[in-house]
C-alpha positions as CSV (number, residue, x, y, z in Angstrom):
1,X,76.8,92.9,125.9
2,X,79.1,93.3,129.1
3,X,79.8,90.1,130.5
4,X,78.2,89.9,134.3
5,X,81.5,87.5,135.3
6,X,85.2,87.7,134.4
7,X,87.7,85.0,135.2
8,X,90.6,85.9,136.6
9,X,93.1,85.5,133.1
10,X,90.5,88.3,132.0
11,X,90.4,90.7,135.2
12,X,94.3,90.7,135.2
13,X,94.6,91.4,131.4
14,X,91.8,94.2,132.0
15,X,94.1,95.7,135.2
16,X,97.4,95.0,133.6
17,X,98.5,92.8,136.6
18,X,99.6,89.5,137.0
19,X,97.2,86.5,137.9
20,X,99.8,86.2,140.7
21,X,98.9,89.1,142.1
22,X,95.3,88.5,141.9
23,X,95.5,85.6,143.8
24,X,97.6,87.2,146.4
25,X,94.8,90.1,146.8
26,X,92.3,87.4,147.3
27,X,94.3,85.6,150.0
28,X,94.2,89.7,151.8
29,X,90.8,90.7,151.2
30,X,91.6,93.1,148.9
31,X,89.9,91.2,145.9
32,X,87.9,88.0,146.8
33,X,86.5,86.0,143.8
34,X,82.9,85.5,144.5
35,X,82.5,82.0,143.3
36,X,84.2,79.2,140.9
37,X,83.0,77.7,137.7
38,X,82.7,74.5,136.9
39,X,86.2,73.7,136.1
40,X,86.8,75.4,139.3
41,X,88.2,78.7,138.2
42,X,87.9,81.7,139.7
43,X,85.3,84.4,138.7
44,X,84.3,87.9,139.7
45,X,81.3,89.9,139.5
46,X,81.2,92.8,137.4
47,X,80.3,94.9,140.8
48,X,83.3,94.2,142.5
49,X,85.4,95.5,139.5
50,X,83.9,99.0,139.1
51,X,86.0,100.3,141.4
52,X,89.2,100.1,139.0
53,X,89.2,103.3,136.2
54,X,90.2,100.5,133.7
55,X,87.2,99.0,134.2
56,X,85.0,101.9,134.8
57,X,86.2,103.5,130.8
58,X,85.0,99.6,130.0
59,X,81.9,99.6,131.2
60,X,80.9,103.4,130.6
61,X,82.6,102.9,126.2
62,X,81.2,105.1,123.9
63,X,82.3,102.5,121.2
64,X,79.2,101.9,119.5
65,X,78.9,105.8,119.3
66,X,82.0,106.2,117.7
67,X,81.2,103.9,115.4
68,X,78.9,106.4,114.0
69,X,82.0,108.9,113.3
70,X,81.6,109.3,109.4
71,X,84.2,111.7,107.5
72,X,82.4,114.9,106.8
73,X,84.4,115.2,103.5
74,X,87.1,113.6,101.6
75,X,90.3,112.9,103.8
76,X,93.7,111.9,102.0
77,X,96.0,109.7,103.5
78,X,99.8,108.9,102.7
79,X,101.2,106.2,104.6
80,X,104.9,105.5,105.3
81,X,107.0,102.1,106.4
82,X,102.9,100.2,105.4
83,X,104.0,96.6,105.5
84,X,101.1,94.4,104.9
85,X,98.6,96.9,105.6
86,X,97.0,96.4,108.8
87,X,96.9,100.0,109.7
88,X,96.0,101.1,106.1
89,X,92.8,98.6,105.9
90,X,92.0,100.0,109.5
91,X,92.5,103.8,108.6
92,X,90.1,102.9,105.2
93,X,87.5,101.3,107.0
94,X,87.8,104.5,108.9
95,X,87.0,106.6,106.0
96,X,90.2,107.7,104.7
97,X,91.5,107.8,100.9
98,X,94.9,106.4,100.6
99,X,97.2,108.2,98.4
100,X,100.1,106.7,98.6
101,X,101.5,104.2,100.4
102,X,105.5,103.7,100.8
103,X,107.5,100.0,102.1
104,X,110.6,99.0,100.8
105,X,110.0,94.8,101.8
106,X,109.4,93.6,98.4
107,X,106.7,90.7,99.5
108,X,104.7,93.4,101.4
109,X,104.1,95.6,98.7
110,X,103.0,92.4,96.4
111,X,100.7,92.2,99.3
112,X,99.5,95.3,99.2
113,X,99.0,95.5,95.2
114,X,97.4,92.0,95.0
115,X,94.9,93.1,97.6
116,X,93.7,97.1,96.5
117,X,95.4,97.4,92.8
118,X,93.3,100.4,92.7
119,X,96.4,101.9,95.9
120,X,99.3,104.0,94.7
121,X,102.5,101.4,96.2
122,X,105.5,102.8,96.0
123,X,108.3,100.3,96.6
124,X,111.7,101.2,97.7
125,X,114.2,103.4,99.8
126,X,112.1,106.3,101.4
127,X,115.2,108.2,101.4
128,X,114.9,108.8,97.6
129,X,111.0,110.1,97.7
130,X,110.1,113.6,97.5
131,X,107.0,114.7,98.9
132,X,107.0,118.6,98.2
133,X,104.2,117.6,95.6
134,X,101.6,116.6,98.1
135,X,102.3,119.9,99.8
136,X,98.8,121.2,101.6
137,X,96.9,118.5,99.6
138,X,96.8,116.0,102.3
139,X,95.3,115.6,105.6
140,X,96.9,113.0,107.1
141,X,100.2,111.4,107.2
142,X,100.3,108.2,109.2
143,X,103.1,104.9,109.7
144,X,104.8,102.8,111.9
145,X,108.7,103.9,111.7
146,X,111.2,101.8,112.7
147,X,113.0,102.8,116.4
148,X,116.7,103.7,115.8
149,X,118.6,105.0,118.6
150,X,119.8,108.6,118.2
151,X,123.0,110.0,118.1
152,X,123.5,113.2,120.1
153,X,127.1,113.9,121.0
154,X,125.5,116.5,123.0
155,X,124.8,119.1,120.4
156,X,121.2,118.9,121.1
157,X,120.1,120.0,117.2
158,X,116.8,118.6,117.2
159,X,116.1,118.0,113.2
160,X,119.6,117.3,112.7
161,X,120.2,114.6,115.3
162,X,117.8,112.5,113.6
163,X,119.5,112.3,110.3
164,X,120.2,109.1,109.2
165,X,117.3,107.5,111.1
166,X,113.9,106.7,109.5
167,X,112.1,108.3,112.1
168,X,114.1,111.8,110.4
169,X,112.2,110.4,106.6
170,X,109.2,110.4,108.6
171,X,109.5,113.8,110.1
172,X,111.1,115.3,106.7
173,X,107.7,113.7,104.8
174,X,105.3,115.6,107.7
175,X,107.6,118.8,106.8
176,X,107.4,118.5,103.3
177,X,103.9,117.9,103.2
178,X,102.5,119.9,105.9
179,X,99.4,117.5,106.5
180,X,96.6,118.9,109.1
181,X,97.5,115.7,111.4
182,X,100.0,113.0,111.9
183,X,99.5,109.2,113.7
184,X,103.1,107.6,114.3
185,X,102.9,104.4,116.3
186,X,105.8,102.1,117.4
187,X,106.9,99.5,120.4
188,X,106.5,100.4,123.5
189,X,109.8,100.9,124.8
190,X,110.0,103.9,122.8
191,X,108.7,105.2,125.8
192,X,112.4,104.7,128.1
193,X,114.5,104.1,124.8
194,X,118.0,105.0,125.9
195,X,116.3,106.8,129.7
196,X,114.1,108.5,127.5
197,X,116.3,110.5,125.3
198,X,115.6,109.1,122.4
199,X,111.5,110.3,122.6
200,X,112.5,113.7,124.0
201,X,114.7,114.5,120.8
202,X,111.5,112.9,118.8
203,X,109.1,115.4,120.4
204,X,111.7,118.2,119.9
205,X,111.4,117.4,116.3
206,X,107.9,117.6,116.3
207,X,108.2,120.8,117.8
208,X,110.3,121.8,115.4
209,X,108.5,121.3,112.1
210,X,105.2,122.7,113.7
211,X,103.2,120.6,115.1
212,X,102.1,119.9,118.8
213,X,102.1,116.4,119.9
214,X,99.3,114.8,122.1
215,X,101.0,113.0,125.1
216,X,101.9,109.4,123.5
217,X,100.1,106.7,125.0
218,X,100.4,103.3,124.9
219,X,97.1,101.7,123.5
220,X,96.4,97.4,124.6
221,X,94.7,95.7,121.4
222,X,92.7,93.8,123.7
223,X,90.7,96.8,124.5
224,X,89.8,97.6,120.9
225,X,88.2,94.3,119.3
226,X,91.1,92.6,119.4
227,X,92.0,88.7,120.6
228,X,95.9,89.6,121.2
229,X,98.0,91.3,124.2
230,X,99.6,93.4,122.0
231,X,100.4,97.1,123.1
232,X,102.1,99.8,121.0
233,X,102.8,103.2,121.4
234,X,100.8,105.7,119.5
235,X,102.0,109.4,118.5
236,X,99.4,112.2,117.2
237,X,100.5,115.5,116.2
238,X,98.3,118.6,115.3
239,X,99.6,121.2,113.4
240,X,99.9,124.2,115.4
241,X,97.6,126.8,113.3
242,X,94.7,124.3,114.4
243,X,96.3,122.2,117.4
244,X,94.2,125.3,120.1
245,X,91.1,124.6,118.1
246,X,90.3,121.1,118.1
247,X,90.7,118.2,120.7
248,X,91.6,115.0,120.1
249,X,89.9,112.2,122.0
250,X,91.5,108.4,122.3
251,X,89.2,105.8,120.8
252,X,86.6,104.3,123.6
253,X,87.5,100.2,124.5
254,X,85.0,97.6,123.4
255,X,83.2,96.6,125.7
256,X,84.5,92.9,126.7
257,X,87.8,91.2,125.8
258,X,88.5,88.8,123.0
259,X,89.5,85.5,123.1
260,X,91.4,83.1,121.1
261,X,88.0,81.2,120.5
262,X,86.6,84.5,119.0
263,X,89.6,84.4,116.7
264,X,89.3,81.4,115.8
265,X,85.9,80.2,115.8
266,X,82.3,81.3,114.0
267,X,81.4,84.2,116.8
268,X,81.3,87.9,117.4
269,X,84.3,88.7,115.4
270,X,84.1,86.5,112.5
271,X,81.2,84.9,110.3
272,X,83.1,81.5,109.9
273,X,85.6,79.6,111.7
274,X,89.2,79.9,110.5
275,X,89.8,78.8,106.8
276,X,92.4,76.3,106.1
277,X,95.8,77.2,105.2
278,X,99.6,76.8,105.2
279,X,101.6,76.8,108.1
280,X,105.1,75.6,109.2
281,X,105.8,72.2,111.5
282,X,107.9,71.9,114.3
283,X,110.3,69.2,114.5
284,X,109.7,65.8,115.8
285,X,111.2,66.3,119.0
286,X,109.8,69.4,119.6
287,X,106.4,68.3,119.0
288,X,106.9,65.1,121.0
289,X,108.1,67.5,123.9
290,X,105.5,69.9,123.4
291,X,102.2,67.6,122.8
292,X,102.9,67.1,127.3
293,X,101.9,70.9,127.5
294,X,98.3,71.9,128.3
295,X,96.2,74.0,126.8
296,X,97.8,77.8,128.3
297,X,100.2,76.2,130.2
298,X,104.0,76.3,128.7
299,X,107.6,74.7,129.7
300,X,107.3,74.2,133.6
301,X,104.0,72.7,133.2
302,X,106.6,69.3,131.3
303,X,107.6,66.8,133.5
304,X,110.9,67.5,135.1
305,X,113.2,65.5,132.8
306,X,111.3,67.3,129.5
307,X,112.1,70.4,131.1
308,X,115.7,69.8,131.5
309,X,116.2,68.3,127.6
310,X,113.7,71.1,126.3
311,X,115.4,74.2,128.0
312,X,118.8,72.9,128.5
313,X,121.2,75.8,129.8
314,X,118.4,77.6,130.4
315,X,116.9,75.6,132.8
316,X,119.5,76.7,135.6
317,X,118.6,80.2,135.0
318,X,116.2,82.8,136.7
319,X,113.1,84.0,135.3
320,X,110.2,82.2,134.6
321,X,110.9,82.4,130.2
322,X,106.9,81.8,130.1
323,X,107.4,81.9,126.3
324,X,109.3,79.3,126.6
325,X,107.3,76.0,125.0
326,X,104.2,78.2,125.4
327,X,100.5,76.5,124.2
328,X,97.5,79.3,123.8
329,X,94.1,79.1,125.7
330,X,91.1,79.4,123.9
331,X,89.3,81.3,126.7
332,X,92.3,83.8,126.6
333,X,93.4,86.5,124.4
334,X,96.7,85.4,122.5
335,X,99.7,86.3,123.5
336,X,101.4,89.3,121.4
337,X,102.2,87.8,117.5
338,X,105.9,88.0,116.5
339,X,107.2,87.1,113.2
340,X,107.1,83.3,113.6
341,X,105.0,81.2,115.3
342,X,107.6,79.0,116.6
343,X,110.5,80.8,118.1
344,X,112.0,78.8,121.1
345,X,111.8,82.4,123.5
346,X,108.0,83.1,122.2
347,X,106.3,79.9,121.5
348,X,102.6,80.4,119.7
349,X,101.7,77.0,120.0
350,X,97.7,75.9,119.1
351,X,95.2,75.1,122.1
352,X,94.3,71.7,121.0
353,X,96.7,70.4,118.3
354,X,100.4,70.1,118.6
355,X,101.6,72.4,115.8
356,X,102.6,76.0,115.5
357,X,99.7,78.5,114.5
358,X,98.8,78.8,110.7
359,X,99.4,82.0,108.6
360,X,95.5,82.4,108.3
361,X,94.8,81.8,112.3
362,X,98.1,84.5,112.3
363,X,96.1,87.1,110.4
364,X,92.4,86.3,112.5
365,X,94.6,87.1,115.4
366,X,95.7,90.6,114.0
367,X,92.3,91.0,112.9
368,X,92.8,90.6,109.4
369,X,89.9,90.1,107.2
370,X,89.9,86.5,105.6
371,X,89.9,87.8,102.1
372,X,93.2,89.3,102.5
373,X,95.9,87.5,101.1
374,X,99.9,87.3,101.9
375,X,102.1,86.8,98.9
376,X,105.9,85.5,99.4
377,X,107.6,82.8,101.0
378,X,105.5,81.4,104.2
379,X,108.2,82.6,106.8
380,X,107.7,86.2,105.2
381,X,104.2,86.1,105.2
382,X,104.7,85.3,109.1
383,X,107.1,88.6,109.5
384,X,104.4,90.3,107.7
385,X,101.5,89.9,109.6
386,X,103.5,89.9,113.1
387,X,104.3,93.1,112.3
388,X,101.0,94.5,111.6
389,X,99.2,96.8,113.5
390,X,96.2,95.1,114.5
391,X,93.3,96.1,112.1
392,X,90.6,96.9,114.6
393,X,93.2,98.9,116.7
394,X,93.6,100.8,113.4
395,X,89.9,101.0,112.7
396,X,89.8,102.5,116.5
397,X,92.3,105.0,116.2
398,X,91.5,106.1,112.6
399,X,87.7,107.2,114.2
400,X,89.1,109.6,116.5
401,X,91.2,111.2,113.8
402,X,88.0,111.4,111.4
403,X,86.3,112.9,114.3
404,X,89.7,115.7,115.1
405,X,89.4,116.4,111.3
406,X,85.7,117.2,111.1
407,X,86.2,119.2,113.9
408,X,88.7,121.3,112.0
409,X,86.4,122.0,109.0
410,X,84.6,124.1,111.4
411,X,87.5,126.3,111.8
């Protein structure tokens, strides 16, 4: 159900602007909140929001359609560079059969094994796999490849510039392979990586091996059913005997945001609230310092001499470092996951307690299902699950490839 009022954490996250700049459109006119709640927040009507597109695509989703999308047969998946296998549940739940899945991080694969024995894990180098044997037996090749930068030296040769890189073993599996479609995602700042180089040799190389890419967009997890900021940058290539055939359509966005609290707590997105499990503890100090932080607020909200022993140097400098001794809100989506909860620059701290967030309220954030357990060391089951792709941001995606490939049966 759409929500008739938004507050203005969520209206900002919705136009991707800051609350800053909210509140300086309501001191203008341009956006006036229409009344406060009772703990004197700000809150708009649905009515006055309509008139952003971001809003509009929100209001207007076709997500429970596209829920519907079904595969019309059975489509085979290899996935490269899988790491815990947030993409690969979401691309399953989506109807695909996984092949194979490649990842050289030891722990990972234990993960991936220990949760669907019945998947084909191959561990190690990609470098030494040789996919000619899939050839025109799969439909789909899909993975998250590390960004390295290119070297050009300004001979331009497309293919052969990439040598060396991963994104080149991703490219030499698509070639080898010759799958009907392709999803590549990655950070965001693929997008201006070295002024934009770096993705113009990329799409060259897609070019080059035959396929035509859709214009990369960067998708926001909050849109898709998921309780995170997070944005990445997806790729989707056609192959060009079918690219003129068939359109590909982005998934549709839920149809509110997702909070910490729905994380977290019995609701919409889970059955339960959060099981109990490990997670690592902050120092004494720290969590002395920290414990004067309110719930969303982070280091300036510390009384002045906290701020000075907690930041130190960095307390001279410019910037406002809102990472910096950061607490979550439960009425907010989290901020983006990284590989541990408790870096100094990207504090994850929990609303209410006084502790860095667990590896289980990690995964609910990423929209892992409970029953899906990490193996390895705590810190690595931490890297694992920051590195995810968010499940239902998979589980989004994958419906809008299911859909492109039953519209190529009918070719």
């Amino acid at each position: 159900m759409i929500p008739e009022f938004y507050t203005i954490a969520q209206v900002a996250d919705i136009l991707s602007i800051s609350k800053e700049t909210l509140r300086r459109w309501d001191k203008n006119g341009k956006l006036v909140p229409v009344r406060n709640d009772e703990n004197n927040y700000r809150l708009y009507h649905r009515s006055q929001l309509e008139q952003f597109e971001e809003v509009q695509l929100l209001f207007n989703s076709l997500w429970e359609k596209e829920l519907n999308i079904k595969p019309e047969r059975n489509y085979k998946l290899i996935e490269l560079f899988a790491g815990a296998g947030g993409l690969a549940i979401g691309m399953e739940k989506a109807g695909f059969e996984t092949v194979l899945l490649s990842e050289i991080d030891k722990y990972a694969c234990q993960t991936l094994r220990q949760n669907r024995p019945e998947w084909n894990v191959v561990e190690g180098d990609i470098n030494k796999l040789d996919f000619k044997k899939y050839r025109n037996s799969i439909d789909i090749i899909s993975g998250g490849f590390p960004c390295q930068a290119f070297s050009y030296a300004g001979q331009k040769r497309g293919f052969e510039d990439a040598r060396g890189t991963l994104f080149f073993e991703f490219a030499r599996a698509i070639e080898e392979i010759k799958p009907k479609v392709f999803l590549a995602e990655n950070v965001k700042g693929l997008l201006n990586h070295d002024c934009g180089k770096t993705l113009n040799t990329i799409k060259k190389i897609i070019d080059d091996i035959g396929y035509f890419l859709i214009e990369p967009r960067v998708l926001k997890a909050i849109f898709y059913k998921v309780p995170q900021k997070r944005e990445r940058l997806f790729l989707v290539g056609i192959r060009k005997d079918i690219a003129d055939k068939v359109k590909f359509r982005w998934p549709s966005p839920y149809n509110r945001i997702m909070t910490l609290r729905d994380a977290l707590k019995k609701g919409d997105l889970y059955d339960c609230d959060v099981p109990l499990s490990t997670g690592i503890k902050y120092p004494q100090r720290k969590a002395e310092i920290l414990s004067f932080v309110p719930e969303g607020g982070y280091w300036k909200d510390l009384p002045d001499n906290l701020q000075r022993e907690f930041m130190m140097k960095s307390y001279y400098l410019g910037g406002g470092k809102t990472g910096m001794a950061r607490r979550l809100a439960w009425n907010e989506p989290s901020l983006t996951l990284t590989c541990s909860p408790a870096q100094k620059q990207t504090e994850r701290c929990h609303p209410d307690e006084t502790r860095p967030l667990t590896v289980r309220e990690y995964a609910r954030i990423q929209t892992f299902p409970d029953s899906w357990q990490f193996s390895g060391p705590i810190n690595n089951q931490y890297k694992q699950i920051g590195n995810a792709v968010p499940v239902n941001l998979a589980y989004a995606v994958g419906r809008s490839l299911i859909k492109l490939l039953n519209d190529s049966n009918n070719i």
